[in-house]
FITI-438609 format. One record per residue: residue in one letter; z, y, x of N, C-alpha, C, O in turn. Coordinates in pm, whole numbers, plus 50000, padded with zeros to 5 digits. Atoms other than C-alpha are relative to their C-alpha. Last residue first. Layout:
BEGIN
{site "a" {Z Y X} {Z Y X} {Z Y X} {Z Y X}}
...
END
This chain:
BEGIN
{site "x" {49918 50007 49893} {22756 86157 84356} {50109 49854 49973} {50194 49824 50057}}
{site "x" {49997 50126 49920} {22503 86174 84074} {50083 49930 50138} {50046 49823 50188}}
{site "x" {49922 50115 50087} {22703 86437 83914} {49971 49895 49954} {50023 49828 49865}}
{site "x" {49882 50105 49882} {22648 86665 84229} {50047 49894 49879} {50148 49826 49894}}
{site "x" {49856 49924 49972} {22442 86941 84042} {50131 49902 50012} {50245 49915 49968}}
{site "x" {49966 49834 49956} {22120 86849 84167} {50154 50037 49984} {50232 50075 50071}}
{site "x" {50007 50032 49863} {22166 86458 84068} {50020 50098 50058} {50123 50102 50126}}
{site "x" {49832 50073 49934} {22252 86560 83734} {50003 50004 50111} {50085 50081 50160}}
{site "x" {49915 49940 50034} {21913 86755 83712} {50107 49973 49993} {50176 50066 50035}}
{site "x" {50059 49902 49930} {21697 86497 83834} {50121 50134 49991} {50196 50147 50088}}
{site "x" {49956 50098 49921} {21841 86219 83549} {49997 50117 50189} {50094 50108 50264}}
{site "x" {49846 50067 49980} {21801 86473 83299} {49995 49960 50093} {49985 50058 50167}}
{site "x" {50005 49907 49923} {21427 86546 83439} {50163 50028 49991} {50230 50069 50086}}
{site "x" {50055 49977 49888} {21295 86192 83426} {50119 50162 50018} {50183 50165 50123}}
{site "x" {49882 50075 49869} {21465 86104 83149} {50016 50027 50132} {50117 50019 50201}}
{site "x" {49896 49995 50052} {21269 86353 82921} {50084 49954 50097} {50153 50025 50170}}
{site "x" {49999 49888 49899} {20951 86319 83192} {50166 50046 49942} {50245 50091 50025}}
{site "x" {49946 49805 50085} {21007 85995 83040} {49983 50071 50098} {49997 50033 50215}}
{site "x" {49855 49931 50050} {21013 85692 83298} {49949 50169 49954} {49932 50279 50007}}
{site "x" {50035 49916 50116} {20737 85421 83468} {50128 50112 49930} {50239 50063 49950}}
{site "x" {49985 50063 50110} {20819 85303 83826} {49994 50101 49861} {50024 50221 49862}}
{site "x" {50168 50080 50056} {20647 85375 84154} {50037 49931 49874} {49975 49830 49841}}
{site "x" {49976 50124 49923} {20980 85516 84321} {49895 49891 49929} {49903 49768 49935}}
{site "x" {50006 50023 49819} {20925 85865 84295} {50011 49890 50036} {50005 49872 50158}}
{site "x" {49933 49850 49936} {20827 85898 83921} {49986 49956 50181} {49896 49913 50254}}
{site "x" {49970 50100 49867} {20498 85707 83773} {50131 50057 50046} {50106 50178 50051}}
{site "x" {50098 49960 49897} {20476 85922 83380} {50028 49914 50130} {50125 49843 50099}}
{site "x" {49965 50063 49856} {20576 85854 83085} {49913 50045 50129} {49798 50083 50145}}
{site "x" {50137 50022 49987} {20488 86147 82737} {50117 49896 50191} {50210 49944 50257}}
{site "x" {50011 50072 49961} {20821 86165 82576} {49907 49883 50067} {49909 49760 50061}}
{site "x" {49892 50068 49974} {20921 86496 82600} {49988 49846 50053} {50030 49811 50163}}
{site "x" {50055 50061 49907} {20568 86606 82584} {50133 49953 50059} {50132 49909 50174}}
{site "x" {49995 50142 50034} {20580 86752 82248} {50003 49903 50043} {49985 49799 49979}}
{site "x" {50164 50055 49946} {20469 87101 82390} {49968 49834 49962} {49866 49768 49984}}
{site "x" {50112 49933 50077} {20769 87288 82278} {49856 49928 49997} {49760 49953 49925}}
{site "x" {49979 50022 50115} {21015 87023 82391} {49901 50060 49897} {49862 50010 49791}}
{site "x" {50009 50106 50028} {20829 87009 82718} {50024 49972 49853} {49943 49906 49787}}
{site "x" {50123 50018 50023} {20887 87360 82747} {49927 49892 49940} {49850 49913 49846}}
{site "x" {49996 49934 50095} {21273 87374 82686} {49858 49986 49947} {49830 49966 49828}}
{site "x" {49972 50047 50091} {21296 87098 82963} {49963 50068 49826} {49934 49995 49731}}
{site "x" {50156 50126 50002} {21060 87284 83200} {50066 49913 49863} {49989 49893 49769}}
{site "x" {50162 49930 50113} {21308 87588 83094} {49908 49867 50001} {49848 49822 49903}}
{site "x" {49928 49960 50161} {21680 87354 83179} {49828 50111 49922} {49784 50117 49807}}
{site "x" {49984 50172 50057} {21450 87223 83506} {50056 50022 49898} {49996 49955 49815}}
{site "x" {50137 50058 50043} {21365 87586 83612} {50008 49924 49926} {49960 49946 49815}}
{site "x" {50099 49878 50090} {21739 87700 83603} {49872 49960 49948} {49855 49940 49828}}
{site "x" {49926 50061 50123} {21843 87379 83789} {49961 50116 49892} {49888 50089 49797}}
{site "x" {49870 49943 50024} {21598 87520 84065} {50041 49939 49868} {49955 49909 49784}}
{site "x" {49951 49955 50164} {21311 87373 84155} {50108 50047 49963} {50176 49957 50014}}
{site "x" {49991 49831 50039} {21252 87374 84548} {50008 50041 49883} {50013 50163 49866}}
{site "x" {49869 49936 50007} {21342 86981 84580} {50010 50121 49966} {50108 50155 49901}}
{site "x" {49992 49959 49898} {21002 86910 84381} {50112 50083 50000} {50149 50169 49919}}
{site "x" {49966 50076 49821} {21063 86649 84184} {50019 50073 50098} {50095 50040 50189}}
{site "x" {49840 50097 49961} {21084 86792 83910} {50057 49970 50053} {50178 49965 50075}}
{site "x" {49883 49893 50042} {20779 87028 83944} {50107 49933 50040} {50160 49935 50151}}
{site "x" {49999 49969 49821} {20561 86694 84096} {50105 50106 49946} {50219 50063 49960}}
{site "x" {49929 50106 49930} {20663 86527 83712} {50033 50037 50145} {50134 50003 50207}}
{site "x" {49912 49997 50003} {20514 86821 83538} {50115 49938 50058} {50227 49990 50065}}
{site "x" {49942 49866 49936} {20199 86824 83696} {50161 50001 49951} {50233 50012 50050}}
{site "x" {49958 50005 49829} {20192 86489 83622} {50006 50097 50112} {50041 50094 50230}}
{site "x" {49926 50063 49955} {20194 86538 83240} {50064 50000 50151} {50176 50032 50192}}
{site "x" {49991 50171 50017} {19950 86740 83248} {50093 49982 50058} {50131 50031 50164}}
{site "x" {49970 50094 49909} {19968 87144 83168} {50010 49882 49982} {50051 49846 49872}}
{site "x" {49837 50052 50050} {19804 87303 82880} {49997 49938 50154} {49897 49902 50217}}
{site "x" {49961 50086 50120} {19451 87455 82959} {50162 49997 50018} {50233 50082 50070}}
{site "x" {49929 50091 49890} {19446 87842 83072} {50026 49868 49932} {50089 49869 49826}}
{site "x" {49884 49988 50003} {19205 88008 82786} {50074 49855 50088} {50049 49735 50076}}
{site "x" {49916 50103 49955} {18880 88046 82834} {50128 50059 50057} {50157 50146 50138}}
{site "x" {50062 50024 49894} {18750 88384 82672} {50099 49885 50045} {50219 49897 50021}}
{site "x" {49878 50013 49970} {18769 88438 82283} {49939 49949 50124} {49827 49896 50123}}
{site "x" {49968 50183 49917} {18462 88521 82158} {50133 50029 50059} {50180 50143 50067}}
{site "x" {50019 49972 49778} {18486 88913 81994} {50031 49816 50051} {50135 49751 50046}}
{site "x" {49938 50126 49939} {18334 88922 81622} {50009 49984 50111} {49914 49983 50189}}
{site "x" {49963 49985 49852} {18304 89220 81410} {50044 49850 50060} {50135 49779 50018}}
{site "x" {50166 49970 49972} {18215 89291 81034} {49977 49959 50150} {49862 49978 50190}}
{site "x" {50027 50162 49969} {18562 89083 81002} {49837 50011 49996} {49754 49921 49988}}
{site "x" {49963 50005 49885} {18773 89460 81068} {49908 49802 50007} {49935 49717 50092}}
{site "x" {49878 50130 49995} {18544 89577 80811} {50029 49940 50117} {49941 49924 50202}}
{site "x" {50067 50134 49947} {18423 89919 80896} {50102 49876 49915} {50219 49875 49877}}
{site "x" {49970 50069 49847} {18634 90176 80682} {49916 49891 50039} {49897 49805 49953}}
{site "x" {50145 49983 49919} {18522 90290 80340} {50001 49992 50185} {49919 50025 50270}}
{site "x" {50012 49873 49888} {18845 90395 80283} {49872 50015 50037} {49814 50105 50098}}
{site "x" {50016 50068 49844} {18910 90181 79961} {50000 50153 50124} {50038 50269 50115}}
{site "x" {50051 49911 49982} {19078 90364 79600} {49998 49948 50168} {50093 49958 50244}}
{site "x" {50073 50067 49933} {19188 90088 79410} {49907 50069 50099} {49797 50017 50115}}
{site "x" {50116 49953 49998} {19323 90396 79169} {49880 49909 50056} {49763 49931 50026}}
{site "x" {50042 49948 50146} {19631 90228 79097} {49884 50007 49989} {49824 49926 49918}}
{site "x" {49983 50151 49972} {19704 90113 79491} {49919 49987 49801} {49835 49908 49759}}
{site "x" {50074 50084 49936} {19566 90460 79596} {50008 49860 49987} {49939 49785 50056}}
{site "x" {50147 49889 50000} {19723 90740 79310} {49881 49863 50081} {49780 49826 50020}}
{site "x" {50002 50052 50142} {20067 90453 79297} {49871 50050 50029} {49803 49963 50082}}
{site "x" {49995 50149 50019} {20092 90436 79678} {49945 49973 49888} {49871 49875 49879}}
{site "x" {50157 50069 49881} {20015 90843 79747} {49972 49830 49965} {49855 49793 49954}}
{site "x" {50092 49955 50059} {20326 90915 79465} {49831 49962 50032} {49738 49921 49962}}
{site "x" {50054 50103 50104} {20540 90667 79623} {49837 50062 49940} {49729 50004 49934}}
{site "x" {50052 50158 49997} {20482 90848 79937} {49980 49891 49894} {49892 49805 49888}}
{site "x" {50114 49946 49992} {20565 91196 79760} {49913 49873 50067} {49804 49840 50020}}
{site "x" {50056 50030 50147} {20880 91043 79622} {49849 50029 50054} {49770 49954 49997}}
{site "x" {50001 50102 50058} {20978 90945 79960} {49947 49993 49840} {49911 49896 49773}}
{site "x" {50127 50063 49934} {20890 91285 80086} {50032 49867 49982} {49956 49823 50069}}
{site "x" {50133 49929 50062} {21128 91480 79806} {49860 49858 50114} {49770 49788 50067}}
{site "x" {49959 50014 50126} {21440 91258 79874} {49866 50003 50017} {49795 49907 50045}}
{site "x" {50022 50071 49937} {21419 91288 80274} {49936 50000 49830} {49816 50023 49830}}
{site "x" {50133 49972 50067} {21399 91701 80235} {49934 49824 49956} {49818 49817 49913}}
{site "x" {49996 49962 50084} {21733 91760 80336} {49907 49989 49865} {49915 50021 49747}}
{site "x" {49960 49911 50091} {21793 91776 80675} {50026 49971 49817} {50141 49979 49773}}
{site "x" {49908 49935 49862} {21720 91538 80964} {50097 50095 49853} {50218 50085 49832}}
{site "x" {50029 49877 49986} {21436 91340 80739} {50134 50051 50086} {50169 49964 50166}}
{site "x" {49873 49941 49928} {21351 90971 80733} {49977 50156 49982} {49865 50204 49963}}
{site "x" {49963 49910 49955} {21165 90856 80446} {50047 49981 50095} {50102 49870 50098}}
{site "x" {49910 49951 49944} {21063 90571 80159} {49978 50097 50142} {49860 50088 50177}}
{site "x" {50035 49875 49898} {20798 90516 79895} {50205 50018 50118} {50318 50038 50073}}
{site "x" {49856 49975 49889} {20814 90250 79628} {49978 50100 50091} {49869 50152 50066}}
{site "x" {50027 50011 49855} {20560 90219 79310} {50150 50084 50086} {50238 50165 50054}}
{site "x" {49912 49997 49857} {20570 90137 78976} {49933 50008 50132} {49832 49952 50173}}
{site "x" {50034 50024 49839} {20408 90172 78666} {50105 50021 50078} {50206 50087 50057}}
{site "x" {49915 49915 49850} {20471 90232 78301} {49965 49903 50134} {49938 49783 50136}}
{site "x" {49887 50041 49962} {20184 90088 78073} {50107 50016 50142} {50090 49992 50262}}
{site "x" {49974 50114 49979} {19953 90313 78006} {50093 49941 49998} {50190 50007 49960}}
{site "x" {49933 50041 49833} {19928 90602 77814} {50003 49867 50051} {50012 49782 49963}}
{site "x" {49987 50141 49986} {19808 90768 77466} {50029 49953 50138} {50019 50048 50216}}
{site "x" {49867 50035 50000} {19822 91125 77429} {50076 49866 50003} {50196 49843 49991}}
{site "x" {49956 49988 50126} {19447 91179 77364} {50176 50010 49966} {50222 50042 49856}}
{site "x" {50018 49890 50162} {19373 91334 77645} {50098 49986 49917} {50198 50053 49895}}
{site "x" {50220 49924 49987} {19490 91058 77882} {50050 50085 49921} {50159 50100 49866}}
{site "x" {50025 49946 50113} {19905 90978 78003} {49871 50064 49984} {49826 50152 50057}}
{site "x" {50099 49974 50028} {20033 90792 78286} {49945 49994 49868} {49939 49893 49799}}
{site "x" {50080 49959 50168} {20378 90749 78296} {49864 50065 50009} {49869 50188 50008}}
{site "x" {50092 49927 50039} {20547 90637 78632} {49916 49989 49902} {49846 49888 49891}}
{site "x" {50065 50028 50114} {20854 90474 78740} {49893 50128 49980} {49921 50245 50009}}
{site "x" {50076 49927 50093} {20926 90527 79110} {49977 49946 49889} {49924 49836 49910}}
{site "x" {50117 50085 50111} {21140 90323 79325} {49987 50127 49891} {50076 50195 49840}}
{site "x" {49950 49957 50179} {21289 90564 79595} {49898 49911 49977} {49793 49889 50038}}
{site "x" {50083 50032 50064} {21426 90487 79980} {49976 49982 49841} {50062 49937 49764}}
{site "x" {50017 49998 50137} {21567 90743 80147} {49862 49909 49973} {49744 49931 50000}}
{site "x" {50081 50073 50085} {21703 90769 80490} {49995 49979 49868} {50103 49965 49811}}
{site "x" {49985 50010 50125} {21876 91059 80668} {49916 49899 49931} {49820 49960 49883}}
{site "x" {50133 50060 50107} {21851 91082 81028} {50090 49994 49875} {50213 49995 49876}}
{site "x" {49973 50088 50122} {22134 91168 81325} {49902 50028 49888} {49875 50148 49889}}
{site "x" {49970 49917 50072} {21915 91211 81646} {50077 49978 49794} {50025 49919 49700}}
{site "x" {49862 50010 50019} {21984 90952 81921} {50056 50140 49880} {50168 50189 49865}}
{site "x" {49963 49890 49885} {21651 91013 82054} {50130 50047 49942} {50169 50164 49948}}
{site "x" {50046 50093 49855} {21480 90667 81873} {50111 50138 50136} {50142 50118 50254}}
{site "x" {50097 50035 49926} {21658 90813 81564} {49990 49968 50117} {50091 49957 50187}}
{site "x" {50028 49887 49878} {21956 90778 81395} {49849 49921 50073} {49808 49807 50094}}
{site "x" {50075 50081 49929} {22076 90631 81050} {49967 50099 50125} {49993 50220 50125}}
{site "x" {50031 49964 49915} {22231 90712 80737} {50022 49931 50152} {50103 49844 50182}}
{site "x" {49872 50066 49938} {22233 90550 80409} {49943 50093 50131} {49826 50132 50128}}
{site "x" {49993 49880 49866} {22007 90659 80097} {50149 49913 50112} {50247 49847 50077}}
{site "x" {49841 50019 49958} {21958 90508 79766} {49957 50029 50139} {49841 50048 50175}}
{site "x" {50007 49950 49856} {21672 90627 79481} {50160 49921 50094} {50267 49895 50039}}
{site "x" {49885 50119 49941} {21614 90472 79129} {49917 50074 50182} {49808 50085 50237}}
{site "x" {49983 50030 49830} {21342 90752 79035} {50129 49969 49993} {50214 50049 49953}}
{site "x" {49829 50064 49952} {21287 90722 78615} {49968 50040 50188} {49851 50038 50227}}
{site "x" {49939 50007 50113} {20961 90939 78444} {50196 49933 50048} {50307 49969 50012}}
{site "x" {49920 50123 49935} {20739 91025 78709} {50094 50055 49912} {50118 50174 49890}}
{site "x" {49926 49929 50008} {20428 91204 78552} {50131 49888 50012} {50134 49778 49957}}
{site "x" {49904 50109 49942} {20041 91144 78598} {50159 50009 50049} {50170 50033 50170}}
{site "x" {49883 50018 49913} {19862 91324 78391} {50062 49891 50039} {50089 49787 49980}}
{site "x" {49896 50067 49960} {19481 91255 78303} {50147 50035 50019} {50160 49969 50121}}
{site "x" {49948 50011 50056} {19250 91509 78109} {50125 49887 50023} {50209 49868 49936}}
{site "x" {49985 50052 50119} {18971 91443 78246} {50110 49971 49936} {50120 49858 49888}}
{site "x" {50094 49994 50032} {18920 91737 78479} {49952 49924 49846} {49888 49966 49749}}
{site "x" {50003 49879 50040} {19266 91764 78594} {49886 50017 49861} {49912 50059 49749}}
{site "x" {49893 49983 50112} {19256 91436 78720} {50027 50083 49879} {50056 50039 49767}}
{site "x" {50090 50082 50048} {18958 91515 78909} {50103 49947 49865} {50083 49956 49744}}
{site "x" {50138 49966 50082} {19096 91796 79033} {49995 49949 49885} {50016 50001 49776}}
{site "x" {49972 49884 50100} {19440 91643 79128} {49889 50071 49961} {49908 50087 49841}}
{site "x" {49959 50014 50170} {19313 91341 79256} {49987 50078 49953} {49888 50094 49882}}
{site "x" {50149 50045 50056} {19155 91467 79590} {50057 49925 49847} {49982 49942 49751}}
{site "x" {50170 49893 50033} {19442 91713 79646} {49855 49924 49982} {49752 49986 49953}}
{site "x" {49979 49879 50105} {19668 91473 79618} {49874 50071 49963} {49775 50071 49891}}
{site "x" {50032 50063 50119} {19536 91210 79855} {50048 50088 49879} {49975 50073 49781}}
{site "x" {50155 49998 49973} {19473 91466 80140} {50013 49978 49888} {49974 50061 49805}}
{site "x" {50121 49890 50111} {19797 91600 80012} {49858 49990 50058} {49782 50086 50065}}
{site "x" {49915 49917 50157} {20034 91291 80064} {49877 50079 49992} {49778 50039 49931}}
{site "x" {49824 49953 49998} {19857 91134 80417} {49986 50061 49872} {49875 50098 49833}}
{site "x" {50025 49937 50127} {19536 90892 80419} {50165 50078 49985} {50273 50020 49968}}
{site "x" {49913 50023 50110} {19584 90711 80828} {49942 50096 49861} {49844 50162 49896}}
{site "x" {50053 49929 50105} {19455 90687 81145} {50049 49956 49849} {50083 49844 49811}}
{site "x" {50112 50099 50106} {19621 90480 81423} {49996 50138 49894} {50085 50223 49888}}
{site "x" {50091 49906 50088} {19805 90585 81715} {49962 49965 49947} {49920 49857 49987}}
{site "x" {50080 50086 50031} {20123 90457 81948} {49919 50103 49912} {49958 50217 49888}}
{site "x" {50098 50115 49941} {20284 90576 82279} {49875 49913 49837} {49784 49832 49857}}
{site "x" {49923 50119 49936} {20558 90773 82103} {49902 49867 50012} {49901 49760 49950}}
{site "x" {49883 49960 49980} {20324 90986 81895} {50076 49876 50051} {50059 49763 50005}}
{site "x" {50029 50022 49812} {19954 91031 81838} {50125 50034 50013} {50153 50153 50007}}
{site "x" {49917 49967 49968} {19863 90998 81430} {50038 49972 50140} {49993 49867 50189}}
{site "x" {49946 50091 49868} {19550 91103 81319} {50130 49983 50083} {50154 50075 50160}}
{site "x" {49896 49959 49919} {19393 91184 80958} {50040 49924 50150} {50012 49807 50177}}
{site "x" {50048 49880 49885} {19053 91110 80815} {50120 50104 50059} {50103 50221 50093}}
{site "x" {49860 50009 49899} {19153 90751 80682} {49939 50103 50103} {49896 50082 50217}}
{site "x" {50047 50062 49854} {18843 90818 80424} {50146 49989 50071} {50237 50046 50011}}
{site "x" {49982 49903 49936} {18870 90834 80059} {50054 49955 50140} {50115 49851 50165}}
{site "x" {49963 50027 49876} {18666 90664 79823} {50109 50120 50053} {50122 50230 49999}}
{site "x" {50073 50055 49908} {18519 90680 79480} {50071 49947 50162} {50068 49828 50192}}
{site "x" {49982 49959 49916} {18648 90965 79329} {49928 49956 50130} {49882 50012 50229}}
{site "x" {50063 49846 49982} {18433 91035 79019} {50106 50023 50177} {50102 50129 50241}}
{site "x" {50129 50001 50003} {18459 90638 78976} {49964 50151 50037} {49851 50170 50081}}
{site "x" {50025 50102 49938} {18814 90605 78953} {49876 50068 50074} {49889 50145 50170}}
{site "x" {49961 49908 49892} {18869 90969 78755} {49984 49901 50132} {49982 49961 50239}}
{site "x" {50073 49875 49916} {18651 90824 78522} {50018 50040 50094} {49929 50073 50171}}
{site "x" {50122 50041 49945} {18841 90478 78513} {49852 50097 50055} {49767 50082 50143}}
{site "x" {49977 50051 49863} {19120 90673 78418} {49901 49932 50093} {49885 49967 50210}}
{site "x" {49955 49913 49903} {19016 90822 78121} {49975 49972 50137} {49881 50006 50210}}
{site "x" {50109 49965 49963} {18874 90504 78013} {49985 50141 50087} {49910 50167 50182}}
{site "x" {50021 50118 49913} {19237 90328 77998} {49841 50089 50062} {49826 50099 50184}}
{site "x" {49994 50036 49778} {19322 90640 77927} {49983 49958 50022} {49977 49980 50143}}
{site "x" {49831 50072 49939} {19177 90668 77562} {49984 50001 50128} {49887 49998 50204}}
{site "x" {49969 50165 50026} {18905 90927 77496} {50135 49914 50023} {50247 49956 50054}}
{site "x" {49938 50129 50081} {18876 91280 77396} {49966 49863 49997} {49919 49802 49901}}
{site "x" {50093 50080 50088} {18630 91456 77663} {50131 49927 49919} {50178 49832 49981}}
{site "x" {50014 50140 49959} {18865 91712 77851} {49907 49936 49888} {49886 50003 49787}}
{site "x" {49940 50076 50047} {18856 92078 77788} {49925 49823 50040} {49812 49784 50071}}
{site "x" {49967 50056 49865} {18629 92330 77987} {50121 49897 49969} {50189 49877 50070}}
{site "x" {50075 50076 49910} {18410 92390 77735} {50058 49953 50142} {50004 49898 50238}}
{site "x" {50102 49880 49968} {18584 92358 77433} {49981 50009 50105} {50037 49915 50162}}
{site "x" {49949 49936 49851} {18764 92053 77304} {49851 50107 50016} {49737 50105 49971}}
{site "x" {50126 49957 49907} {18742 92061 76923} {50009 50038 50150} {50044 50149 50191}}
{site "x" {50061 49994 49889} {19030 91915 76731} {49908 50041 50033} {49835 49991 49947}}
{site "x" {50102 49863 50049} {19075 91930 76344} {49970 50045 50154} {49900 50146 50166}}
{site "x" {50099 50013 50118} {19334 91652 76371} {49943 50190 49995} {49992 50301 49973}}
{site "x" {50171 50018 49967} {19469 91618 76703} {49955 50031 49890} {49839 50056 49920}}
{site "x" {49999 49827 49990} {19890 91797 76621} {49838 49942 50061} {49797 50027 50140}}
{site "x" {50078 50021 49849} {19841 91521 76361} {49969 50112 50138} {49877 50194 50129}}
{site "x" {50181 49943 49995} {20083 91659 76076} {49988 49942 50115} {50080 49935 50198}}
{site "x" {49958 49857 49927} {20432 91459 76055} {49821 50018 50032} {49730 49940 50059}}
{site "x" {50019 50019 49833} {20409 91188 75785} {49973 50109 50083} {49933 50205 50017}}
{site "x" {50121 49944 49953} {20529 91252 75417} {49964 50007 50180} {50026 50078 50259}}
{site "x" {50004 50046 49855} {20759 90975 75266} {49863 50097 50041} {49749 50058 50016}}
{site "x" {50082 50111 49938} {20803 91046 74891} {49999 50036 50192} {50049 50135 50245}}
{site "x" {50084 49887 49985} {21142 91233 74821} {49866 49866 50088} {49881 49777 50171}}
{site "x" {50062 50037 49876} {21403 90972 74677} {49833 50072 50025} {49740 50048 49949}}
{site "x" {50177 50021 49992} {21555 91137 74373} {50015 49987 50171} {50085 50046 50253}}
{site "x" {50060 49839 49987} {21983 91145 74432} {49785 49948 50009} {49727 49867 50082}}
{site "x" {50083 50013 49902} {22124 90822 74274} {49903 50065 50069} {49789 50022 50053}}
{site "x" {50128 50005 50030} {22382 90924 73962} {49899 50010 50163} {49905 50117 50223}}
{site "x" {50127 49885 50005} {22710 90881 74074} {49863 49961 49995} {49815 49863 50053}}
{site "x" {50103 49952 49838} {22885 90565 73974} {49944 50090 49937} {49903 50104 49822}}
{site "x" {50153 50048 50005} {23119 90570 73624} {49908 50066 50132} {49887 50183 50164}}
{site "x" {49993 50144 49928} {23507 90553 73710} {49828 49990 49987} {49770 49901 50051}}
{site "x" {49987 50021 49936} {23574 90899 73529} {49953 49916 50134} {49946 49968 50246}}
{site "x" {49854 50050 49959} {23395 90864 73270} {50037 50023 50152} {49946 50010 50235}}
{site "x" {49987 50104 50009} {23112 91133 73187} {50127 49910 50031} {50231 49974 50048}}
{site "x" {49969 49991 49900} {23167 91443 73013} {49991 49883 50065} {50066 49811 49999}}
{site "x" {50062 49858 49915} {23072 91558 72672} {50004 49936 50127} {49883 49929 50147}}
{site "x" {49884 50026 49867} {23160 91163 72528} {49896 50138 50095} {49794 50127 50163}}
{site "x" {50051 49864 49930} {23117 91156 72128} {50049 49962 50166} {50149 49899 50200}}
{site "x" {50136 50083 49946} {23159 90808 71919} {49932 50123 50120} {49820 50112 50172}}
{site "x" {50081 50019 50114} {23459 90988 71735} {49885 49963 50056} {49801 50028 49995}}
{site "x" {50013 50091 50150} {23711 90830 71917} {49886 50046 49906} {49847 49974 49814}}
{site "x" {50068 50139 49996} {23561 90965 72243} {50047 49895 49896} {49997 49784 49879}}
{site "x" {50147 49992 50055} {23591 91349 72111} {49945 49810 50010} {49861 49752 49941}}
{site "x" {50051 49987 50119} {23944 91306 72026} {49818 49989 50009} {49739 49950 49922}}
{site "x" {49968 50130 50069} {24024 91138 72380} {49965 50006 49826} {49938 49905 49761}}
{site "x" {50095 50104 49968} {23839 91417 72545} {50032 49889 49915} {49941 49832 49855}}
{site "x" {50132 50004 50071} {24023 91688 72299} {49939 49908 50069} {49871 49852 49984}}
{site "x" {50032 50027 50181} {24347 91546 72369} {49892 50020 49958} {49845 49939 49878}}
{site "x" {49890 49915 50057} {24318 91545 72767} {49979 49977 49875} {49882 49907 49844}}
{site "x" {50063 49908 50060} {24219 91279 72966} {50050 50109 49940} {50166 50139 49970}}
{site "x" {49996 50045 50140} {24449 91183 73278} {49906 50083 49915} {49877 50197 49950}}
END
């Protein structure tokens, strides 16, 4: 409630204090100042990157790599082929990377794992990880996030880390377009050497016939036939009249197992 002197001062046209019930006054709105440029007043010095965007970034580090050879070898459980492993391709980025100002920096890994055994009955660990990845130039500008997959076996401990390190090789070489400079496998042309023809018809018909076939044979010659489209190719049989090798070898095959009798 007021008290006597408020109510005396607001009869006489006076009001020290404001009313009760009257909204607070609307605090000053401070102008809008934007956060300093931590680029502005820049100078790279001499071993600093050239300030451009990544898209161009990147295309340097393209072009300054160029290639990289399948100069590894793998010789294990009967098979071999040459290959680009984790820190060849590392270590030929990372310079060059380095150089203009690129990172390349994994931002989400979606990973899942189940276990498994090897060819020598050893228990395994599998891991396979999807990679998101943030590539970032000089200036602080970036591409659009990326992906790449990579998976593992390991025994211990380590499956995690070398599935990321495969994505890592996938994104650096599928990103980078980065060839081998390998022959082309269509620089090369080997003739193909006569190949056994198809069997005729009337080879198939003497088979059938002949008592030494086995009901075994006659259920594959059938299987063959089906493959070969020749089900219903006719042919003469044993008694100088026309008939399917189809009918022909049913009819042959009953007879064998007594249920022409």
């Amino acid at each position: 409630m007021s008290t006597l002197t408020e109510r005396a001062a607001a009869a006489a046209g006076r009001c020290d204090s404001p009313p009760q019930d009257a909204p607070a006054a609307a605090p000053d709105v401070e102008d809008y100042v934007p956060a300093p440029d931590p680029m502005a007043g820049y100078e790279p010095g001499d071993d600093d990157p050239e300030m451009v965007p990544v898209h161009l970034a990147w295309l340097r580090v393209r072009k300054e790599i160029r290639a990289i050879a399948k100069g590894e070898k793998y010789d294990g459980g009967g098979t071999k082929f040459n290959f680009r492993g984790v820190d060849t391709v590392v270590n030929t980025f990372g310079p060059v990377t380095l150089k203009h100002g690129v990172s390349v920096l994994p931002v989400v890994v979606d990973a899942t794992h189940r276990d498994t055994t090897s060819s020598q009955n050893k228990k395994m660990r599998e891991c396979t990880v999807t990679v998101s990845w943030l590539v970032m130039g000089p200036m602080g500008d970036r591409l659009p996030l990326l992906q790449s997959c990579g998976e593992a076996l390991d025994s211990a401990d380590k499956g995690t880390a070398k599935a990321q390190s495969v994505a890592l090789r996938v994104l650096l070489l599928t990103g980078g377009l980065t060839p081998t400079h390998d022959k082309d496998p269509d620089s090369s042309y080997i003739e193909r050497g006569n190949e056994a023809p198809a069997r005729s018809a009337n080879s198939y018909r003497d088979e059938i016939l002949d008592k030494k076939t086995s009901q075994g044979r006659l259920q594959q010659i059938s299987y063959e036939l089906t493959n070969l489209r020749m089900l219903g190719q006719k042919v003469i049989n044993e008694v100088n009249e026309q008939e399917t090798l189809d009918a022909l070898g049913r009819r042959i095959y009953t007879e064998r197992s007594g249920g022409g009798q």
